[in-house]
N, C-alpha and C positions, 0 to 999 in steps of 0.2 A: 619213436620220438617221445621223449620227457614231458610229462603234462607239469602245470603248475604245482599244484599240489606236492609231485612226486621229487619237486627241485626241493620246496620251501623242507618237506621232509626231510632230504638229504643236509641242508644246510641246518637244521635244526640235531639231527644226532651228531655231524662233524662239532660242532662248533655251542651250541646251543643258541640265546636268545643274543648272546654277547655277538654274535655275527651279522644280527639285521640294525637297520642304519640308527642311531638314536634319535629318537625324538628333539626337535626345535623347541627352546624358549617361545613362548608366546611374544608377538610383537606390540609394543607400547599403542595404548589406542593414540589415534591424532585429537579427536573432540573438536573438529572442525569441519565446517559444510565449505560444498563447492560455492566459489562466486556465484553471489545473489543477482542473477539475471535472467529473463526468458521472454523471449521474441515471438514474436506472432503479425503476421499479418494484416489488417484492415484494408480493404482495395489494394490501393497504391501504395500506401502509407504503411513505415517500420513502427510497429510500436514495442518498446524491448518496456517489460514491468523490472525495476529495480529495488533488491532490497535494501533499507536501509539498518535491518535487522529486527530484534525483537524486543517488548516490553510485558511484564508479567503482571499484568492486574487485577485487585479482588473485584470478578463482575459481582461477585452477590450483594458487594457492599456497593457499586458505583450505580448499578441496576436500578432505575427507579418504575411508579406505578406498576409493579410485581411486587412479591416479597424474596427475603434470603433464600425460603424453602423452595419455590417453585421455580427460582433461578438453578439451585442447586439439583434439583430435581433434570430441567432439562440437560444442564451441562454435563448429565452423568448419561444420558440416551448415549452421547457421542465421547464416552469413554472421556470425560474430561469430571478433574476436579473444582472448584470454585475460584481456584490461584492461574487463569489462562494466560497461556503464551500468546501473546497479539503480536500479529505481525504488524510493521511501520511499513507499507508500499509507496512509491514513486513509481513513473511514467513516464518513459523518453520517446519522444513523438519525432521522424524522420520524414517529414511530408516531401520530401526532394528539394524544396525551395527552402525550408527552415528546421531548426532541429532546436526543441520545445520538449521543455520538461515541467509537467504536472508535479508538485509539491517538491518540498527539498530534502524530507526526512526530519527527525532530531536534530540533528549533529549532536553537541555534545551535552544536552539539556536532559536525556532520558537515560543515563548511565553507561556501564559497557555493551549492554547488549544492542548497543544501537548506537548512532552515528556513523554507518558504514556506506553509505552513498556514494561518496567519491570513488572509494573501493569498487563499487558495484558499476561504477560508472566505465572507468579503466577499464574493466573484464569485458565488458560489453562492446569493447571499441572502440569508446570513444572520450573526451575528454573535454572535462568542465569548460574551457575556455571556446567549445566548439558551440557550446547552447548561446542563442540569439533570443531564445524567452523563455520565459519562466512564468508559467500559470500557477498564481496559487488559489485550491478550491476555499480557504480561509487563515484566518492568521491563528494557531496556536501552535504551539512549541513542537508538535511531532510534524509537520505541514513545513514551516518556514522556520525552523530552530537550525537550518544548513544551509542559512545563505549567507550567513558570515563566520568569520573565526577570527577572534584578538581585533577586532574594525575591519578585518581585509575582506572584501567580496569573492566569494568562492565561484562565482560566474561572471568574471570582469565583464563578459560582451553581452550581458543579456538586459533584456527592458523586464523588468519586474510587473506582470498585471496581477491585480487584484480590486476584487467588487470594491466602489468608493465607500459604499455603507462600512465594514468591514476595517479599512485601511481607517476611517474616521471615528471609528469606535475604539479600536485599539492602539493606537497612534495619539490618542489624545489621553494625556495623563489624567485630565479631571477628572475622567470617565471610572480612574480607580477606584475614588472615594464611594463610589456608591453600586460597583460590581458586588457577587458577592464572593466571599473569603474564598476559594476556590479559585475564581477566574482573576485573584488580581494581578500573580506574579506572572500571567500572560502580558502583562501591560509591560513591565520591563525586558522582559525576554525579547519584546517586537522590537522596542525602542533599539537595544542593541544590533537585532539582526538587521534592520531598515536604515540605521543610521547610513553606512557608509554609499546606499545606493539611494537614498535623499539627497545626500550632496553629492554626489554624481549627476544626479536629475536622472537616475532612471528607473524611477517607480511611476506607472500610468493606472493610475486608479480608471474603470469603467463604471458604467451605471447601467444594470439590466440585460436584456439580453441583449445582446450583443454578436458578431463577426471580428475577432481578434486578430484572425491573420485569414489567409484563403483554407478553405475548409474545417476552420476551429474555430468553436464560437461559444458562449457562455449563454445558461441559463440559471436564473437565481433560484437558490434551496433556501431560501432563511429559513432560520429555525435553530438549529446547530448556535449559530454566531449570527450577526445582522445581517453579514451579506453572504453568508455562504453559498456557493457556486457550484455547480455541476457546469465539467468542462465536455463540448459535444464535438468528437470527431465524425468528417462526413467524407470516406473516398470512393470512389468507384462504385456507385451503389450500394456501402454498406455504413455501418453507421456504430460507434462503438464511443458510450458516456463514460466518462472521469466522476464518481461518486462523492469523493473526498470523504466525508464524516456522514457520510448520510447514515451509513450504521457501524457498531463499534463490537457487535455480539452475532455473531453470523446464527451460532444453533441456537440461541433465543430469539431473537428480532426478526428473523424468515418467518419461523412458526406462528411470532405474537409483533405486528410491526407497531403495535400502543406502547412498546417496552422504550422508556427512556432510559437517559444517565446524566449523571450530575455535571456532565461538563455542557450539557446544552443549556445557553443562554437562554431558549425558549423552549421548554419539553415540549408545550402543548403544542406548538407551532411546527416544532420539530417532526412530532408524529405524526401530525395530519402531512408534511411533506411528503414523508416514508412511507403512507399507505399509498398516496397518489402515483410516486416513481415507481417502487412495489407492481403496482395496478398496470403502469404505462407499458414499465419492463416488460411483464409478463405477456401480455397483451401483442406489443407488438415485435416483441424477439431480439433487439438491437442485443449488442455486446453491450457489458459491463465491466469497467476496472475499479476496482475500492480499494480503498488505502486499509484499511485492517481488515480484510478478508485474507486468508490464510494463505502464505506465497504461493505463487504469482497474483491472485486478488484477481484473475479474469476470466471470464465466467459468462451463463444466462441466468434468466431468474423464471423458474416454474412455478404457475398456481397449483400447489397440493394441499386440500382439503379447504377450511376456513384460515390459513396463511399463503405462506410460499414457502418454496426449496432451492436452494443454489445447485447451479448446472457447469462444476470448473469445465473452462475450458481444453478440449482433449490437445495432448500434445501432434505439434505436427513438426518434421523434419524440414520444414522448409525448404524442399526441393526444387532446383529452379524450373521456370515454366518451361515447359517445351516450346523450342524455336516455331514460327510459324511458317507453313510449308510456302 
């Protein structure tokens, strides 16, 4: 019997190299991810995290109470340069009785690499007209920059909540003249997204904490903006918070949670929130979803050393439960 060797031999003096198969053109890369979605569990409750893509920004320059050097310093532990890809998360919440969606993304406010929500929505299952609410953790342009397009409401059937501090701060024009340079083109950006579901009548501003439907409830994070909010799911014994802006720099702000940015209305206010959730998280173990922690954004929070570490959460198959006997 013929070994390999003693074939590829034979075919090499009959014929030479002209005999074996020629090599393939290489194939055009695509430069495209799979749909921005992944699902996981809480009790009862579906919660699919959606992307709405990504935005590239200088932390050394937006960084505050640190310097450029020791931003640049950490962002280099984790193989990053100073120009980071942040991801924009949402959150689609299936509690059985209502299906609720935490922030809207960009839409078209933050360039191409973002406004893909809808998209992300579709791949997942399901489809905009299906959300009956819409929790936003506060109003700036990567959060609620996707509830309208050209006046038309991208969630015809939904009631809009968001904190009244929040809804009253940026919903009111005056309020421009005396933000600073920074926050004020937030002030037109809302007006256009709110418009069409103000005359609708369906924006419900809340105040504090609050019970917003059965097992989701708000707790206020001021600091960020006036009323920013952390949203609190609660199923079957388990319990998993909506962040929204609580942090904007995962490998800085775990290790140092004093590390501000220039989009918070209140740094100082801001960081005393972030040690406190920080301290809670870690402390008492619940899940966490963040809106720019790196897709999917869901996760624990570990104390290591004088900060903290993020713990993504591990992929699971979703397998269905076994029948009961």
């Amino acid at each position: 019997m013929k070994t390999l060797p003693t074939i590829l031999a034979a075919l090499l003096l009959a014929g030479g190299p002209a005999m074996l198969p020629a090599a393939q053109a290489a194939a055009p890369q695509q430069r495209a991810q799979a749909p921005g979605w992944y699902r996981a569990m809480v009790g009862d409750a579906e919660v699919t995290a959606l992307s709405d893509g990504t935005v590239t920004i200088p932390l050394d320059q937006l960084l505050t109470r640190t310097t450029p050097a020791r931003v640049a310093a950490q962002l280099s532990r984790s193989h990053l340069g100073t120009q980071v890809e942040t991801s924009i998360n949402a959150f689609l919440v299936n509690t059985g009785q209502h299906l609720v969606l935490v922030d809207t993304g960009a839409g078209a406010l933050f360039g191409p690499g973002a406004g893909r929500l809808q998209d992300s929505i579709r791949a997942a299952g399901y489809r905009a007209e299906d959300i009956d609410a819409v929790l936003l953790t506060h109003i700036h342009g990567d959060h609620s920059g996707g509830l309208a397009q050209a006046g038309r409401m991208l969630f015809p059937n939904a009631t809009i909540h968001v904190n009244r501090r929040d809804a009253d701060f940026w919903l009111n024009p005056a309020n421009n003249a005396t933000a600073a340079p920074g926050q004020q083109p937030n002030f037109d950006e809302a007006a256009a997204q709110f418009a069409p579901y103000l005359a609708a009548g369906r924006v419900k501003p809340f105040d504090g904490a609050t019970e917003l439907l059965p097992g989701l409830s708000a707790a206020p994070a001021t600091g960020h903006t006036p009323g920013h909010t952390i949203y609190v799911l609660k199923s079957a014994g388990q319990e998993l918070r909506f962040w929204g802006d609580l942090l904007h720099a995962e490998d800085v702000q775990f290790p140092e949670p004093g590390v501000t940015i220039r989009f918070d209305v209140d740094s100082r206010a801001a960081a005393a929130r972030r040690r406190a959730v920080f301290a809670d998280a870690a402390a008492r173990g619940y899940l966490v979803a963040a809106a720019h922690i790196g897709f999917p954004g869901i996760g624990y929070v570990r104390a290591q050393g004088g900060g903290y570490d993020w713990l993504p959460l591990r992929y699971s198959a979703l397998a269905p439960r076994a029948a009961a006997n």
